[in-house]
N, CA, C and O of each residue as an XYZ file, in Angstrom:
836
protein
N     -30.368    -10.864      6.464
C     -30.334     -9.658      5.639
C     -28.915     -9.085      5.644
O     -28.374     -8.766      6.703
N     -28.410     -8.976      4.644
C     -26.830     -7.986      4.365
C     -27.071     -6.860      4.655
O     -28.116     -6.244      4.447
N     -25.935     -6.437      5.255
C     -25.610     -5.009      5.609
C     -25.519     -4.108      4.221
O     -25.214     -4.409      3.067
N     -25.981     -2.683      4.946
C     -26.025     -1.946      3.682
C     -24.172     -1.688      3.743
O     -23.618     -1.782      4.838
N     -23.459     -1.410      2.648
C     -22.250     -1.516      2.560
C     -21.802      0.313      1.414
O     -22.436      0.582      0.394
N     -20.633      1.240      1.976
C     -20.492      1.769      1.517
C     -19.875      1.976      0.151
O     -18.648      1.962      0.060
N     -20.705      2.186     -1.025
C     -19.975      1.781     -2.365
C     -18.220      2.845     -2.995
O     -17.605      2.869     -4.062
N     -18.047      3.477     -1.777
C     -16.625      3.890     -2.383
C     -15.380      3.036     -1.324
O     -14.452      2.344     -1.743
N     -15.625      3.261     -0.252
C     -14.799      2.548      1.280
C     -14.854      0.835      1.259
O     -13.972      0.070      1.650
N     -16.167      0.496      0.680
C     -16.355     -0.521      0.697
C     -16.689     -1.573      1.951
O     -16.698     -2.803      1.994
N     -16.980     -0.465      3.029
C     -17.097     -0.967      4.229
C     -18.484     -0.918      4.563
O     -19.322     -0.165      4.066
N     -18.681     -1.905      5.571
C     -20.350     -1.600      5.947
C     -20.634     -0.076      6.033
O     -19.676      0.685      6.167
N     -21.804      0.374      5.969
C     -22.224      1.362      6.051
C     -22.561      1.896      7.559
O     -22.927      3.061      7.712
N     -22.442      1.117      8.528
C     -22.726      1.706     10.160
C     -20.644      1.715     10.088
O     -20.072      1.792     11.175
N     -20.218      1.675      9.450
C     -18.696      1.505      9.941
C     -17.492      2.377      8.726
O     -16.299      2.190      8.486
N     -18.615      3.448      8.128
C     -18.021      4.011      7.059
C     -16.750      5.205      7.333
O     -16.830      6.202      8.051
N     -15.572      4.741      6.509
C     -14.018      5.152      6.778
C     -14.018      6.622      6.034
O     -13.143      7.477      6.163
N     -15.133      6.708      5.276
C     -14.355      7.769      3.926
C     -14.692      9.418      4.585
O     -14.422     10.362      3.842
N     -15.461      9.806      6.413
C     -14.808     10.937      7.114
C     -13.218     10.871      6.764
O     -12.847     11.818      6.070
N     -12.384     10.092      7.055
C     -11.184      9.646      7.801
C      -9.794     10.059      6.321
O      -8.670     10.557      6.386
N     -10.749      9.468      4.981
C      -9.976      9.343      3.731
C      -9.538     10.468      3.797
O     -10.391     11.355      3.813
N      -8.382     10.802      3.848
C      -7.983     12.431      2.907
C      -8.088     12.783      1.136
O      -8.736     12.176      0.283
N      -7.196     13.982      0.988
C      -7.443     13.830     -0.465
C      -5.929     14.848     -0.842
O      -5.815     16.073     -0.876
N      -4.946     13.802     -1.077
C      -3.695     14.008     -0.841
C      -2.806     14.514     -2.237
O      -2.507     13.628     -3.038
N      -2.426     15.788     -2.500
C      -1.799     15.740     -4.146
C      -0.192     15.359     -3.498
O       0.386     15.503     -2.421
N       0.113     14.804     -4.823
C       1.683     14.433     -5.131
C       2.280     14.635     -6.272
O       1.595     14.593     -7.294
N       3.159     14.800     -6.322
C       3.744     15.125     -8.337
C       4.224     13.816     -8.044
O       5.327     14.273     -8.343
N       4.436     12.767     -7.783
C       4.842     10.979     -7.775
C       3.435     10.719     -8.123
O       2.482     11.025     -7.407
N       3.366     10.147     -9.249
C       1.959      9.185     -9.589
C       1.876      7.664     -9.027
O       2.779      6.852     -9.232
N       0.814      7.394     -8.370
C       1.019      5.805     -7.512
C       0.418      5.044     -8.149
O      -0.744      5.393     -7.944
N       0.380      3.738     -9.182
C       0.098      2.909     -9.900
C      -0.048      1.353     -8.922
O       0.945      0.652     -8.729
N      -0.888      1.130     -8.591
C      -0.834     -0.210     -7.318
C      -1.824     -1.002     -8.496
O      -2.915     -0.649     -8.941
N      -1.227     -1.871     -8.722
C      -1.551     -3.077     -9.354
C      -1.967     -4.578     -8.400
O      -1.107     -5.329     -7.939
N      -3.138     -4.738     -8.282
C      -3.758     -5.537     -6.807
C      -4.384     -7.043     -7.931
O      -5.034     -7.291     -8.946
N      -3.583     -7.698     -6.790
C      -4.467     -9.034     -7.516
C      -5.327     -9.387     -6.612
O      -5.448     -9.151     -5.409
N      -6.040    -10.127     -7.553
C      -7.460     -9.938     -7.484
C      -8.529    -10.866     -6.183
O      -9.702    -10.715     -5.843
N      -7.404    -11.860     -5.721
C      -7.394    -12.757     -4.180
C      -7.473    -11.485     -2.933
O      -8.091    -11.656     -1.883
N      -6.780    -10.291     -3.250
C      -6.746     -8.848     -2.032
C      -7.996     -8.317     -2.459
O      -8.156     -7.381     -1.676
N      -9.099     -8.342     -3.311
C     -10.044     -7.904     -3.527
C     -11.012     -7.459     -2.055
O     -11.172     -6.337     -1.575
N     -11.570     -8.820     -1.572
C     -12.758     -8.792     -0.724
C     -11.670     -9.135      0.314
O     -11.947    -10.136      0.976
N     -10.916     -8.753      0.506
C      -9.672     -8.766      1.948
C     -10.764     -7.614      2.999
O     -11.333     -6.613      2.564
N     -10.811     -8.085      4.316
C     -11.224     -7.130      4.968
C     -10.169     -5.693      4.828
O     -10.495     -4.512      4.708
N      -9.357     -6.066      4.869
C      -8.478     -4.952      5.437
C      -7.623     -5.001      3.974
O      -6.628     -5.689      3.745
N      -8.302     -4.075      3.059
C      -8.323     -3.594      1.817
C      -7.226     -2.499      1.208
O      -7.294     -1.817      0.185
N      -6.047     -2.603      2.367
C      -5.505     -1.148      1.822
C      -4.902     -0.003      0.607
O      -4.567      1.175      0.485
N      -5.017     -1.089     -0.045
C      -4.553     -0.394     -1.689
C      -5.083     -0.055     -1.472
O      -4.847      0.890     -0.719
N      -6.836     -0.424     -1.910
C      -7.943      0.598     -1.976
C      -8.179      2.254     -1.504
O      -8.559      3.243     -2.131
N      -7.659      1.978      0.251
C      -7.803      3.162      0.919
C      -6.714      3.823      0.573
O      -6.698      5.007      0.909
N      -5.614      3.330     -0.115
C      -4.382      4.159     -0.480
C      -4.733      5.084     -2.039
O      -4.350      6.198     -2.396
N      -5.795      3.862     -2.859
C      -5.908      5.072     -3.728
C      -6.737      6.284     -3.812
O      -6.627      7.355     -4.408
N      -7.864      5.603     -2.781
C      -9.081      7.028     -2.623
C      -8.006      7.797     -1.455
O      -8.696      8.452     -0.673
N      -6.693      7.883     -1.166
C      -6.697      8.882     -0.150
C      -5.453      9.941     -1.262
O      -4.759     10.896     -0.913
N      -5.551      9.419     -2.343
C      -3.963     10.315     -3.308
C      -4.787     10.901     -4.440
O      -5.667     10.145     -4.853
N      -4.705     11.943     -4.961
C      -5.098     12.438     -6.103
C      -4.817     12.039     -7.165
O      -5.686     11.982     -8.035
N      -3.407     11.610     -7.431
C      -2.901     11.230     -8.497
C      -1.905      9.703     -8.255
O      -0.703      9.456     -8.154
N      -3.398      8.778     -8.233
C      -2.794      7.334     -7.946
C      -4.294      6.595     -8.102
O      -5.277      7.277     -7.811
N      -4.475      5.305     -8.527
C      -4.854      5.272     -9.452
C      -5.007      2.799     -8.874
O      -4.139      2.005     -8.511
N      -5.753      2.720     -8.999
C      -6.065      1.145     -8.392
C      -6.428      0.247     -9.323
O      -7.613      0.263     -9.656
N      -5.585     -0.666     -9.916
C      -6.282     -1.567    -10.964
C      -6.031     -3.287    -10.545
O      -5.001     -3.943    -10.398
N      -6.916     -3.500    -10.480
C      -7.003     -5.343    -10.587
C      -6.978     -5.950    -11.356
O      -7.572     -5.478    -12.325
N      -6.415     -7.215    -11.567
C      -6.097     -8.188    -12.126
C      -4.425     -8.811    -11.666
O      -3.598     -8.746    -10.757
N      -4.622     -9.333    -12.801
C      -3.264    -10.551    -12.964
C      -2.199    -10.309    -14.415
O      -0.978    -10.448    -14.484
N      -2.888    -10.024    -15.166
C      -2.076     -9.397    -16.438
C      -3.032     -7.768    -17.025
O      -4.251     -7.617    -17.121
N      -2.114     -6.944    -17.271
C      -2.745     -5.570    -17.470
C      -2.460     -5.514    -18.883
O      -1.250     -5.380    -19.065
N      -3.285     -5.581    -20.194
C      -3.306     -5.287    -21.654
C      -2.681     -3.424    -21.793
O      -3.382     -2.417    -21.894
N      -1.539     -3.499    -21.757
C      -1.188     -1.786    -22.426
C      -0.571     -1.616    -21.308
O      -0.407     -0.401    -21.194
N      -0.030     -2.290    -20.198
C       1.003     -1.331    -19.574
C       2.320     -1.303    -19.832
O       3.092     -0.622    -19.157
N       2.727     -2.100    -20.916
C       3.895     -1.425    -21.263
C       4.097     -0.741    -22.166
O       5.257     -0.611    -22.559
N       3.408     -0.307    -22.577
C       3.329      1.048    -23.259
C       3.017      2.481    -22.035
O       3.299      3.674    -21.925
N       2.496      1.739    -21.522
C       2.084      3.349    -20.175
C       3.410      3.481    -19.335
O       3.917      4.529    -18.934
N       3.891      2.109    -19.144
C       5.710      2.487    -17.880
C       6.903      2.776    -19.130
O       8.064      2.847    -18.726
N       6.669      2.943    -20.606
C       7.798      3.266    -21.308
C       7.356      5.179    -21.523
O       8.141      6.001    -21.996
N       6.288      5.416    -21.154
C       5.766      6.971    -21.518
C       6.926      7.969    -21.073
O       6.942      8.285    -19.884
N       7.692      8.384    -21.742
C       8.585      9.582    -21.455
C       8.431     10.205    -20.447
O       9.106     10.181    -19.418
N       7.259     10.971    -20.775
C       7.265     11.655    -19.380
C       6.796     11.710    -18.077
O       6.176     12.586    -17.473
N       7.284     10.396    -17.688
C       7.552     10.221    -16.676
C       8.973      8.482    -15.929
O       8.767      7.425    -16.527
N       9.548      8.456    -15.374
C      10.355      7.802    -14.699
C       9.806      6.922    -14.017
O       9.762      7.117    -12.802
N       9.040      5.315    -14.734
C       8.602      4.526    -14.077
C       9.587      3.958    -13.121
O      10.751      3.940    -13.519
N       9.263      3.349    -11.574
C       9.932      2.221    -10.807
C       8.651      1.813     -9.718
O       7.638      2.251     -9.173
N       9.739      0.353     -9.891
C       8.880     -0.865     -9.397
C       9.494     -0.614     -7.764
O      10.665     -0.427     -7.434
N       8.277     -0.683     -6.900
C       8.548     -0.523     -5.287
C       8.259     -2.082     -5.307
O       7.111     -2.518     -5.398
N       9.552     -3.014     -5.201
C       9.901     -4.286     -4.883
C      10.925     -4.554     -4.352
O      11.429     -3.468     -4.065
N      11.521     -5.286     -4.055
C      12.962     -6.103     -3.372
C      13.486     -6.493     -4.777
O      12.854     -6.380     -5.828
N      14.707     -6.955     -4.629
C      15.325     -7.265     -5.906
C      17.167     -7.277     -5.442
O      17.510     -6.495     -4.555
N      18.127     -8.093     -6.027
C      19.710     -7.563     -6.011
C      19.850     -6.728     -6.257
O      20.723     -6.138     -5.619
N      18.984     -5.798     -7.603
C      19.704     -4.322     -8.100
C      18.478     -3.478     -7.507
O      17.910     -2.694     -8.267
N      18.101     -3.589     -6.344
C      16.708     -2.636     -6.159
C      17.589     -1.410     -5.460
O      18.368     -1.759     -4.573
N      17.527     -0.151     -5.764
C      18.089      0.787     -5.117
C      16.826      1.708     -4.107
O      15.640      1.866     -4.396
N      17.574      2.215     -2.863
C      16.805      2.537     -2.248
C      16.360      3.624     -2.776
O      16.964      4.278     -3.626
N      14.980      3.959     -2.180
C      14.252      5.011     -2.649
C      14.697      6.956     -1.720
O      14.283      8.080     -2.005
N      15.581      6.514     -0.724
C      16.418      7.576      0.047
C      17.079      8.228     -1.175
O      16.960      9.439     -1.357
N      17.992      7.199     -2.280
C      18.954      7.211     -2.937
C      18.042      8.349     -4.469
O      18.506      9.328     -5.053
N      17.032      7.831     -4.611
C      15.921      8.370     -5.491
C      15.463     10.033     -5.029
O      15.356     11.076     -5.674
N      15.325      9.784     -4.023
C      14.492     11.110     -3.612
C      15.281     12.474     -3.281
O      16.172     12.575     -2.438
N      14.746     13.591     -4.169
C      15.801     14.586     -4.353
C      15.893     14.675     -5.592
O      15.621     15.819     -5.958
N      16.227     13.796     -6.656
C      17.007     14.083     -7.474
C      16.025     14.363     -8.690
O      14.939     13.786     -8.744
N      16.514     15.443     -9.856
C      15.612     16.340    -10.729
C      15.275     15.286    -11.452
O      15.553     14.092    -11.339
N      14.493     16.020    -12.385
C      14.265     14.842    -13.877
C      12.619     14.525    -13.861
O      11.933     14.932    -12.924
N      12.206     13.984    -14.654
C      11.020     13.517    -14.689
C      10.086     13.375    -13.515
O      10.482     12.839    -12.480
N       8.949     13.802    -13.632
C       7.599     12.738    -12.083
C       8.082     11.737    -12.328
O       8.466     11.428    -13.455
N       8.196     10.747    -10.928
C       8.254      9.656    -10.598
C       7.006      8.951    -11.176
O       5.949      9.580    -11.117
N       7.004      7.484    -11.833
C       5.550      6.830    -11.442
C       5.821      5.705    -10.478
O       6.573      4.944    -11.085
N       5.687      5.435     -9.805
C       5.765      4.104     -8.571
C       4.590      3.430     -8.875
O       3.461      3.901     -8.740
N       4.906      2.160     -9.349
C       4.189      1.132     -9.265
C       4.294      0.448     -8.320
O       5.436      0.628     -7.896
N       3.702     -0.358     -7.619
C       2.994     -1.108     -6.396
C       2.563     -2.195     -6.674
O       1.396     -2.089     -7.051
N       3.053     -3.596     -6.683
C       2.686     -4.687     -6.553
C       1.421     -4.751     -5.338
O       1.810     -4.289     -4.265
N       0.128     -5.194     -5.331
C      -0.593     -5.298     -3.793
C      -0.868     -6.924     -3.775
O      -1.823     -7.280     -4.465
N      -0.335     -7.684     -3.253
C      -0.549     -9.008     -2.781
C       0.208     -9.929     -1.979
O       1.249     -9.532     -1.458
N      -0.157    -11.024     -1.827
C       0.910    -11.814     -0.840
C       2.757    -11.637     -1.224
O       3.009    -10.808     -2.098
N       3.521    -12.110     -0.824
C       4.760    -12.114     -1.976
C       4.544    -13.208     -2.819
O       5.229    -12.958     -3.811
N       4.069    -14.111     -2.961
C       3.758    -14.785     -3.547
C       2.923    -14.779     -5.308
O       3.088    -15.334     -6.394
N       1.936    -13.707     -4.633
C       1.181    -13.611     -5.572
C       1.703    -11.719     -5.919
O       1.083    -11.001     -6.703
N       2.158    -11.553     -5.625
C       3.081    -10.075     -6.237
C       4.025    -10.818     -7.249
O       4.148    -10.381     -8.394
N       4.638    -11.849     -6.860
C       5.722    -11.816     -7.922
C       5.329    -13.189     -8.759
O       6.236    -13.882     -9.221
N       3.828    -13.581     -8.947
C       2.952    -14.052    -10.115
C       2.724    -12.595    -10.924
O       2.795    -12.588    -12.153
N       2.501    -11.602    -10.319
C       2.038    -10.262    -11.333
C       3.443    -10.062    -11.941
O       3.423     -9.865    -13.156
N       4.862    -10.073    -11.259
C       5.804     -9.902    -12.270
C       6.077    -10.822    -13.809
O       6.271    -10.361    -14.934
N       6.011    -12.171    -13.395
C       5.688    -13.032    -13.715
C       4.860    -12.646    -15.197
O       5.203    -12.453    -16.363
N       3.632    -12.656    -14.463
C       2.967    -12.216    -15.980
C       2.820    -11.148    -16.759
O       2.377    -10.961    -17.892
N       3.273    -10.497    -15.936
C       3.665     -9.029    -17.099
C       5.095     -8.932    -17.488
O       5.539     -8.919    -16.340
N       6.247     -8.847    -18.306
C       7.541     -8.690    -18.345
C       7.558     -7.405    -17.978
O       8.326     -7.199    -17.038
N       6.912     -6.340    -18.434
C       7.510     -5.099    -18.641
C       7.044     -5.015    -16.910
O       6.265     -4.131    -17.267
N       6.920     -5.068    -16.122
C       6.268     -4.836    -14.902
C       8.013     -5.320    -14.291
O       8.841     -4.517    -13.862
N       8.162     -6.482    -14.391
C       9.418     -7.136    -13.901
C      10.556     -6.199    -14.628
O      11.167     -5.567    -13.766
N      10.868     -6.013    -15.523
C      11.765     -5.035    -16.113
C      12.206     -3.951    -15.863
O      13.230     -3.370    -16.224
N      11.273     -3.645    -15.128
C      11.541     -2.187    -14.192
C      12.342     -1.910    -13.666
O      12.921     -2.910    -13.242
N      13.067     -0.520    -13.232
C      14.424     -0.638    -12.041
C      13.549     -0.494    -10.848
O      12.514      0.168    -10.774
N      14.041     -1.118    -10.047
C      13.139     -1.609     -8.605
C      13.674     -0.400     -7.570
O      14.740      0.191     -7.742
N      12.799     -0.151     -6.529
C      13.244      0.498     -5.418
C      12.731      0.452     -4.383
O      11.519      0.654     -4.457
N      13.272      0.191     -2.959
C      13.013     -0.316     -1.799
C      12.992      0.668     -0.855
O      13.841      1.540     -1.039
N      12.251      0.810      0.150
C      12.166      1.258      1.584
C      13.218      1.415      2.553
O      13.248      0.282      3.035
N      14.185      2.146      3.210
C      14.957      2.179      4.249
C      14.790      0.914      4.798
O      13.645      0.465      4.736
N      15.553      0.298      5.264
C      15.227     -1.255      6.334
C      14.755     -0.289      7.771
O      14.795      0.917      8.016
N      14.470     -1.057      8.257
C      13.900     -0.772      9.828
C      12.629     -0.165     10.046
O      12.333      0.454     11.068
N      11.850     -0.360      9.024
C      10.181     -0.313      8.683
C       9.411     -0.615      9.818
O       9.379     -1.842      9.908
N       8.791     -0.104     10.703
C       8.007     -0.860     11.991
C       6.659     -0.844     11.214
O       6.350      0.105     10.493
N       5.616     -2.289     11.449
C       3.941     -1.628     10.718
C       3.637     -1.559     11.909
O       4.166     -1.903     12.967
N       2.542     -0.979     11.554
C       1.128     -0.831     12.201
C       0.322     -1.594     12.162
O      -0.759     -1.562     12.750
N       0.700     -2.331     11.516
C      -0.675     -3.626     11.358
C      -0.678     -4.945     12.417
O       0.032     -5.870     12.021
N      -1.288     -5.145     13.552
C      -1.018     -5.530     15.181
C      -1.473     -6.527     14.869
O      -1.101     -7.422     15.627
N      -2.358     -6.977     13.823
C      -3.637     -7.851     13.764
C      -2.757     -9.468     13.161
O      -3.117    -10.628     13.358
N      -1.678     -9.016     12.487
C      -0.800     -9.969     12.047
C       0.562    -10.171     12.147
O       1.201     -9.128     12.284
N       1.200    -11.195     12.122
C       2.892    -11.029     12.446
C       3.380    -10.765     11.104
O       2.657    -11.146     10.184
N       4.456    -10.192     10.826
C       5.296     -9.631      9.478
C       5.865    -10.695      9.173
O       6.495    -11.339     10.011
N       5.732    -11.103      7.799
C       6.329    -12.353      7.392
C       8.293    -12.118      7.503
O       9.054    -13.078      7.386
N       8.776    -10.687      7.739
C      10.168    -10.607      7.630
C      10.037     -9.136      7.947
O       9.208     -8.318      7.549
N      11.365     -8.971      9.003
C      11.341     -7.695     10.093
C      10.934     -6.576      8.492
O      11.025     -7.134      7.398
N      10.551     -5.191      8.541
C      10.318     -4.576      7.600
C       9.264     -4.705      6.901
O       8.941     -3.744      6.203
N       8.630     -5.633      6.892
C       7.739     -5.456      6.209
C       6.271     -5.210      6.257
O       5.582     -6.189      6.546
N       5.543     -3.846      5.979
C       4.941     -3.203      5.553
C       3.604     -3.208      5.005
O       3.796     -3.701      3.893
N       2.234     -2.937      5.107
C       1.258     -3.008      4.350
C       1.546     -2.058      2.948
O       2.374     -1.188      2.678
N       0.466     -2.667      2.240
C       0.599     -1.755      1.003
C       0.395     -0.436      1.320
O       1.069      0.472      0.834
N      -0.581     -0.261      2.184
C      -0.680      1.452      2.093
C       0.387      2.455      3.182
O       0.567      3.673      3.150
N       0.992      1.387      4.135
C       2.161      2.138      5.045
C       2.982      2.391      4.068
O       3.368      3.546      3.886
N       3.438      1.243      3.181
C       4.873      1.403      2.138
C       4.801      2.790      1.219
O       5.734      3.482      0.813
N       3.280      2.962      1.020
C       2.974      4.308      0.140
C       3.402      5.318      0.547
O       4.137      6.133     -0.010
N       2.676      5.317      2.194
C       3.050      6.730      2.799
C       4.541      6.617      2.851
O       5.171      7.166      1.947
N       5.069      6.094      3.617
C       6.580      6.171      3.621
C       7.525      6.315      2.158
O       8.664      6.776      2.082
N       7.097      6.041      1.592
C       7.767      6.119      0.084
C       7.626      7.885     -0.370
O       8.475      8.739     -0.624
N       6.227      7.903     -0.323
C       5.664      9.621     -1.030
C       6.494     10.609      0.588
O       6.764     11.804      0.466
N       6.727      9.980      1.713
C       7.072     10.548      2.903
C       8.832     11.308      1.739
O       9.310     12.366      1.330
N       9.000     10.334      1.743
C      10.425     10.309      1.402
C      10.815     11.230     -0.194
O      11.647     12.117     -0.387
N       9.900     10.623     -1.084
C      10.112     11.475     -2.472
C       9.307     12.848     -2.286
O       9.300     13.596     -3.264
N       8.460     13.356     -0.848
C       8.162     14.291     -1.505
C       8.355     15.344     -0.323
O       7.685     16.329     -0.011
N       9.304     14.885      0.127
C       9.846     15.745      1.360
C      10.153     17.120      0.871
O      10.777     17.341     -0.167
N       9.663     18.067      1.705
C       9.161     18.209      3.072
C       7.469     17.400      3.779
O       7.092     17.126      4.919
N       6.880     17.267      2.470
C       5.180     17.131      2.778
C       5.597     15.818      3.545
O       6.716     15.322      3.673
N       4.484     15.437      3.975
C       4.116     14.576      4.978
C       2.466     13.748      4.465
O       1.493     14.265      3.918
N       2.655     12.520      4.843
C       1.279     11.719      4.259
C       1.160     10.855      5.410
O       0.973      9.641      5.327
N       1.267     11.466      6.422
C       0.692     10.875      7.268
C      -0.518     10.417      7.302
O      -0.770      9.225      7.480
N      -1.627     11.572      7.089
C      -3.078     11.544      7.100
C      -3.754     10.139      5.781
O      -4.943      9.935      5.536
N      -2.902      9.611      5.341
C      -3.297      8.454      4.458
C      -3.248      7.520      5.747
O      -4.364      7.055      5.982
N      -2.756      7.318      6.198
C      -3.004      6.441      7.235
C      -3.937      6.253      8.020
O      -3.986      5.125      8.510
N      -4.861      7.122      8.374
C      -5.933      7.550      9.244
C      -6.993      6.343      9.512
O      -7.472      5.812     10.514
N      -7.113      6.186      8.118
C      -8.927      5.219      7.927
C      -8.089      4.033      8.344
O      -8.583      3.251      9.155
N      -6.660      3.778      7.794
C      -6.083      2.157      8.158
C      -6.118      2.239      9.598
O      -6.921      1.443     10.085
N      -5.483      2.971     10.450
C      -5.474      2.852     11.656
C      -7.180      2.681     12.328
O      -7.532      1.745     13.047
N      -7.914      3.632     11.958
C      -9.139      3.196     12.516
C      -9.622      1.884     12.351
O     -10.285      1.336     13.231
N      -9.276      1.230     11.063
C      -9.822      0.343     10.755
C      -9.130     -0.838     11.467
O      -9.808     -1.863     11.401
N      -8.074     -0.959     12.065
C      -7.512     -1.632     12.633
C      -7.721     -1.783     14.181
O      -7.620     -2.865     14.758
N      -8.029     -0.559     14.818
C      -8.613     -0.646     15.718
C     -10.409     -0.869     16.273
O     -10.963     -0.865     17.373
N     -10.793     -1.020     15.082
C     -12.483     -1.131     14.755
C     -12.385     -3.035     14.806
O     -13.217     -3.751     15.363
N     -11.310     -3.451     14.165
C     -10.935     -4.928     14.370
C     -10.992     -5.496     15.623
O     -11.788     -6.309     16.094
N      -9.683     -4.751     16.262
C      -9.617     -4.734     17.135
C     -10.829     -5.321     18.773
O     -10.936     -6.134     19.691
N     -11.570     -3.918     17.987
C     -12.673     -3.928     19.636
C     -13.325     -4.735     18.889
O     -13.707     -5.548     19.731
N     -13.769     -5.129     17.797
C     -14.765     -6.352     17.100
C     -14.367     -7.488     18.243
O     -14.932     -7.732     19.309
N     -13.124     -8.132     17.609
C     -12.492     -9.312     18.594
C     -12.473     -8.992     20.247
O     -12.620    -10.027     20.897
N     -12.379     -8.231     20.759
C     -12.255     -7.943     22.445
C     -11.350     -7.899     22.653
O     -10.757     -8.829     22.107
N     -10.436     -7.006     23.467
C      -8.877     -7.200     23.682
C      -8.788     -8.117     24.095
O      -8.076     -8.734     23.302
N      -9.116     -8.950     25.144
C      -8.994    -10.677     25.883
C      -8.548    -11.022     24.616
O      -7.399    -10.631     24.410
N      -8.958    -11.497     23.888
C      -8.907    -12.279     22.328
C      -7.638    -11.880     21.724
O      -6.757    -12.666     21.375
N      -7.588    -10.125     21.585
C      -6.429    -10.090     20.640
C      -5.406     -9.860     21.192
O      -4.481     -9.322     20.583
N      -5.305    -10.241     22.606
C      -3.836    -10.375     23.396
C      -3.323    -11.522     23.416
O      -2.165    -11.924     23.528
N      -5.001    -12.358     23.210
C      -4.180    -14.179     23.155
C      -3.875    -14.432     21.847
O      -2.927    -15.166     21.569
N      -4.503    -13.959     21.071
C      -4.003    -14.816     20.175
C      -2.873    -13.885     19.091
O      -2.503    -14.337     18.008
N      -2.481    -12.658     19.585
C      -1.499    -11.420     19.058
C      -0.561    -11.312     19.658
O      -0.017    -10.209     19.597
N      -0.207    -11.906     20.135
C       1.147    -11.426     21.485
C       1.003    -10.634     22.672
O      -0.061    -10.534     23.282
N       1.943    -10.141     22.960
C       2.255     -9.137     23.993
C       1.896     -7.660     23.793
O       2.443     -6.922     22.973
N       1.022     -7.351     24.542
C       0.198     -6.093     25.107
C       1.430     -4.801     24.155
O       2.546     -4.649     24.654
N       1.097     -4.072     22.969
C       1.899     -2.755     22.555
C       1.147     -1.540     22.606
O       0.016     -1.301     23.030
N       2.218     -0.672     21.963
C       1.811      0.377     21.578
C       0.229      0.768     21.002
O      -0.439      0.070     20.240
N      -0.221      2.285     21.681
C      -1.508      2.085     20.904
C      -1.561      2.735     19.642
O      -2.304      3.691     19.422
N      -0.650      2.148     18.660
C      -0.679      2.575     17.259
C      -0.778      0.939     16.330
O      -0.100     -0.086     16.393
N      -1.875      1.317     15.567
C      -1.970     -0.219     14.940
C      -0.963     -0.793     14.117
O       0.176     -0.418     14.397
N      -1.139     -2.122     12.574
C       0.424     -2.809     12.267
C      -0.314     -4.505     11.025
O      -1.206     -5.284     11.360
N       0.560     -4.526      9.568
C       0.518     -6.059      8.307
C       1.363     -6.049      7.902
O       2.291     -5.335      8.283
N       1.407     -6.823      6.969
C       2.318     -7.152      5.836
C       2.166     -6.779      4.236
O       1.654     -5.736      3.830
N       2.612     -7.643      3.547
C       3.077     -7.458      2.331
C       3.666     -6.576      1.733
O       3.941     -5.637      2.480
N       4.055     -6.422      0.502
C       4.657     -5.267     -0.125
C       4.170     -4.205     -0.128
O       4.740     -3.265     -0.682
């Protein structure tokens, strides 16, 4: 018999996150574009990144019909949160007047993030903007494919940390961390010391963009 499963968290229902979700406003609109392999990912975090923002917003697939017409909309200042030669940091961004930000969000392997550039032009066309280097995750459960790098929903907070300073988004983090430590005691620490490394911090830690 299947577990009853919560239809917004998406988590079993004896293991439901959405106490934990906040409900976070931003004048930065968050656009996370998730392909569709991160779907049934245990550890789902677009998802929890968009039920925890007011004004951000979760769509799946591989090619999106009409978004370039939605990242050319005046009013607002689309950029792509990617790596790139001309990607300017988002330190360099934050502060400065003019339009809401929209931040779009690649959510997938790098691999399959830059198949979504790939098939969208106007997605790739974007002026890109990156994270401070020296990113530590939280995500313990996996090694970082390259120092810095970030789950989708850490990169959020730290990004909205940064464009919408003074506020703080910490509390988006909440359900990820539980959920990481709900992993955690699933496996037994014995388990996730052997096969995770060396004994850290008790703050959890993934990857991708």
């Amino acid at each position: 018999m299947s577990r009853s499963q919560c239809p917004r968290c998406q988590r079993p229902a004896s293991h439901c996150l959405c106490p934990l979700i906040p409900s976070l406003p931003s004048r930065t609109r968050v656009l996370v574009l998730q392909h569709p392999s991160e779907v049934g990912h245990a550890l789902n975090t677009a998802r929890l990144a968009a039920l925890g923002l007011e004004n951000a917003e979760l769509r799946v697939g591989e090619q999106f019909p009409g978004l370039a017409t939605e990242l050319a909309d005046p009013r607002h200042d689309a950029r792509l949160l990617f790596p790139g030669d001309e990607a300017v940091s988002l330190a360099e961004v934050a502060g400065s007047a003019g339009r809401p930000l929209l931040l779009v969000v690649p959510d997938g392997t790098w691999r399959k993030a830059r198949k979504l550039l790939h098939l969208n032009p106007a997605l790739a066309a974007l002026p890109r903007v990156t994270l401070p280097a020296g990113g530590i995750s939280r995500y313990r459960l996996r090694k970082a494919p390259a120092p810095g790098a970030l789950s989708t929903i850490e990169a959020i907070a730290q990004a909205l940390d940064l464009l919408e300073a003074p506020a703080r988004f910490d509390a988006l983090l909440k359900p990820f961390e539980a959920l990481i430590e709900g992993q955690i005691a699933a496996m037994g620490e014995e388990t996730f010391q052997r096969n995770h490394g060396q004994p850290q911090p008790d703050s959890p830690s993934r990857e991708k963009p």
